[in-house]
Structure formats: structure tokens, C-alpha cells
MIPA-334969 format. One record per residue (C-alpha): z negated, y, x; residue in one letter. Coordinates in steps of 0.001 Angstrom, whole numbers, plus 500000, padded with zeros to 6 digits. Each point is the difference from the previous one (the first is absolute). Layout:
ZYXa ...
//
This chain:
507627490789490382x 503457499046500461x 501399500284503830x 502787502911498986x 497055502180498294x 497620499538503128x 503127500571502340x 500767503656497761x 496195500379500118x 500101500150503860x 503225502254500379x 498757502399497903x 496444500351502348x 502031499435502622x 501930503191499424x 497088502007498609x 497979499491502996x 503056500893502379x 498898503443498513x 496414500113501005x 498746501435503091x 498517497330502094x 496374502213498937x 498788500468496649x 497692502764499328x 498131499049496881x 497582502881498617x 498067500796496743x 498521502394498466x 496453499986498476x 501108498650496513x 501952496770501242x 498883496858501822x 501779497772502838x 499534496333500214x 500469498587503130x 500410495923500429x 501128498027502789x 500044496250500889x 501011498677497080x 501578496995501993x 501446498586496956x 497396500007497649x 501719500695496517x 496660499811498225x 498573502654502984x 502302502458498984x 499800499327496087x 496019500562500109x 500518503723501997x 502356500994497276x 497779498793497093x 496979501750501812x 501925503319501088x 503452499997497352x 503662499562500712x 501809501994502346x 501250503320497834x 500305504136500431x 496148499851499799x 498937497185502077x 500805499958503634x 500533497126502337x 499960499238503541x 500807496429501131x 499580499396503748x 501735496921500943x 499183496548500505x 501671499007496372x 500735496796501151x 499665496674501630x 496730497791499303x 500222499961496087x 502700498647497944x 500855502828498286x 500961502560502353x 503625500092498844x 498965500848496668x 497810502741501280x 502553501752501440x 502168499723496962x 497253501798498187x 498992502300502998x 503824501027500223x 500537500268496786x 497131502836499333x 501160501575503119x 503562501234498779x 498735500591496761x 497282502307500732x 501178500923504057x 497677502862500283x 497125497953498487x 500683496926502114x 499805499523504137x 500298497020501264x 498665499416504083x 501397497447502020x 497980497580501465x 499929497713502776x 501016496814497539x 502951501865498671x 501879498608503147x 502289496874500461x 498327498241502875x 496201499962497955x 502207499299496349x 500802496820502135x 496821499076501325x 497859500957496508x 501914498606497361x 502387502850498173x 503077498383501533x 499264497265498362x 499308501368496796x 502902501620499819x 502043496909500767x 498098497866497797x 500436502136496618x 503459501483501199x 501615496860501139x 504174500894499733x 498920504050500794x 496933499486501888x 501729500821503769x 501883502868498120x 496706501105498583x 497929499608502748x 502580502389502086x 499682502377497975x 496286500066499761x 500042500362503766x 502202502777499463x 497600502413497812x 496760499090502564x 
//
């Protein structure tokens, strides 16, 4: 995805999540289902097999992601494209935890530093900024 798209991407969560209490209180009623993930740690196939098994993010279908998106797998940039992307379409249908590898001292040590840099090479710092700026 081109550097100016990801960089729009990230403003736009940026300023949606400004918004959000620093609690989410997720509830259902008998009729609908919550699916909750966590460590995904990059994995891009991880998260493609819990939406083939449980659907896409929509009205109907509930999600709660709790952290640890990144960092170990070689994907974890695109997962947060896609997480991101489902949040501000469907905001009350999406939450999205922080976890303890959305931070910049373990993106250096476990590798999403790096990943940014190596696919974003002219944005990547500009990039990476701002991904420190939404965790």
C-alpha cells in the first residue's frame, strides 16, 4: 500500500481513537456473538483463518482484538492496515486492546521497526512515528 494511503490510514485512527474512552464496554445481547483474538504477533495468515472460521467484521459480527498485533511475524504492518481499516468502518463493531508489543522500545527489540523500514524505505521513520502515535 502506498506510504501516503498508510500515512491517511493512521490519521484517520489516530483521530477516531482520540474519541474513545480509554475503557470499552463491549456487551451483547442473546442473538449476537463476540469474537475475541489476541496475539496475533504478525501472523497475516492467523488472522485470515479467524475471519474465514467466524466472518468479517460487520453490524452482525463483533470483534475484540487485544493487542500484541505485532512484532515476531512479518506481517504485522499489514495486520494493522486491515485491523484499522475494519475498525473505522464498523467503530461500534470493532475494539481494538493495546498490548504490551504495541510500544516503541519492544517494536525495536522484536522486529516491527524493521519491517516498517524495510517495506517503507523513503516514509518508513515518518510511518513508524505515526504508528507510535495511535499505540
Amino acid at each position: 500500500l502506498h506510504a501516503r494511503y498508510v500515512l491517511n490510514l493512521l490519521h484517520e485512527t489516530r483521530k477516531h481513537l482520540k474519541h474513545l474512552p480509554n475503557i470499552s464496554h463491549v456487551s451483547t445481547c442473546y442473538s449476537e456473538e463476540v469474537t475475541v483474538c489476541g496475539d496475533l504477533h504478525g501472523q497475516l495468515d492467523d488472522l485470515f483463518l479467524i475471519f474465514y472460521k467466524n466472518g468479517l467484521p460487520s453490524p452482525s459480527k463483533s470483534y475484540v482484538f487485544n493487542g500484541d498485533f505485532v512484532d515476531r511475524g512479518k506481517q504485522s504492518l499489514e495486520i494493522l492496515v486491515i485491523l484499522f481499516t475494519f475498525l473505522l468502518i464498523y467503530p461500534k463493531e470493532v475494539h481494538l486492546n493495546r498490548g504490551n508489543h504495541e510500544d516503541h522500545m519492544v517494536n525495536l527489540r522484536y522486529g516491527f521497526t524493521k519491517e516498517v523500514m524495510q517495506k517503507y524505505k523513503v516514509h518508513g521513520k515518518k510511518i513508524l512515528r505515526m504508528f507510535q502515535n495511535v499505540f
